[in-house]
C-alpha positions as CSV (number, residue, x, y, z in Angstrom):
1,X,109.6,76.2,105.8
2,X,109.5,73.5,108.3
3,X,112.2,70.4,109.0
4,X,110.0,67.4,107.4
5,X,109.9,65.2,110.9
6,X,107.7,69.0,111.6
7,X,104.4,69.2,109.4
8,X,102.0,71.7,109.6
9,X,98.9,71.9,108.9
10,X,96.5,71.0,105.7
11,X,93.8,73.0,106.8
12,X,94.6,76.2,109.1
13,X,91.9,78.7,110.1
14,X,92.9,81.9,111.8
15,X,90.0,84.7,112.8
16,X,89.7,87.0,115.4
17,X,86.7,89.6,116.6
18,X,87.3,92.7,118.4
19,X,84.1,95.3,120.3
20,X,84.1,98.0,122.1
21,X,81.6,96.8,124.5
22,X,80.0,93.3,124.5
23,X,77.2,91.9,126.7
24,X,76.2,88.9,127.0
25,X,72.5,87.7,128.2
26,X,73.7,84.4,129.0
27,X,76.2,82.0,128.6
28,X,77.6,81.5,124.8
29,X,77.3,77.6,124.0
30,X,80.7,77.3,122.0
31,X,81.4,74.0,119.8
32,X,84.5,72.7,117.2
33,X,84.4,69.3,115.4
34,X,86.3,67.8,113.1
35,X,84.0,65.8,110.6
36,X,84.8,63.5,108.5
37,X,86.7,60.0,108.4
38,X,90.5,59.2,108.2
39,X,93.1,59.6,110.7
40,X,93.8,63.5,111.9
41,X,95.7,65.5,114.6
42,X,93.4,68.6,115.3
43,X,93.6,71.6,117.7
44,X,92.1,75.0,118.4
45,X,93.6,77.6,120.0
46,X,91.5,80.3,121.6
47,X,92.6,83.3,123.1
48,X,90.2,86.3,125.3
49,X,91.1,89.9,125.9
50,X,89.0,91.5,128.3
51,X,86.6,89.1,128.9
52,X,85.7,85.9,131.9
53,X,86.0,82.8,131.6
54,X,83.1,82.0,131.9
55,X,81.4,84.7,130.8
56,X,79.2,86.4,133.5
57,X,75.8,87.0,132.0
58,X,74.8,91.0,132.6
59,X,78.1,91.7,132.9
60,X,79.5,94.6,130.3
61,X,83.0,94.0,128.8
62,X,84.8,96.4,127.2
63,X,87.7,96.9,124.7
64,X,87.1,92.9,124.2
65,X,89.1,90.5,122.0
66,X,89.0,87.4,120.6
67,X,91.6,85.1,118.3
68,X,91.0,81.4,117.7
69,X,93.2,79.2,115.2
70,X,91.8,76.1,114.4
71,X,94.1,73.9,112.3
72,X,94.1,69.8,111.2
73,X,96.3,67.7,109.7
74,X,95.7,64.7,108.2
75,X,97.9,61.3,108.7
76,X,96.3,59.1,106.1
């Protein structure tokens, strides 16, 4: 539980992706948004094992992972 003045989140999405070897051909075009109307405080968090940033196209990554957490909360 968390002290009142401290609110989490409404929405909270957590996911993560893990390959043994990953190539990419060129460089991933990567978007968030936060549709909609009313007032909100948003974030994502993204975290890379293994891999450049940015990616090197051709290059071969191996034991790769990925975690994002994408969370809003709404102030209305």
């Amino acid at each position: 539980m968390q002290p009142d003045d401290e609110q989490g989140a409404d929405v909270e999405i957590d996911a993560s992706a893990a390959a043994d070897e990953l190539c990419f051909h060129s460089e991933p075009e990567v978007r968030v948004s936060f549709p909609g109307t009313g007032a909100r405080e948003s974030r994502q968090i993204t975290s890379r094992r293994n891999i450049d940033t940015p990616v090197q196209p051709g290059k071969r990554y191996r034991r790769v992972v990925v975690t994002t957490q994408i969370s809003s909360r709404l102030l209305d």
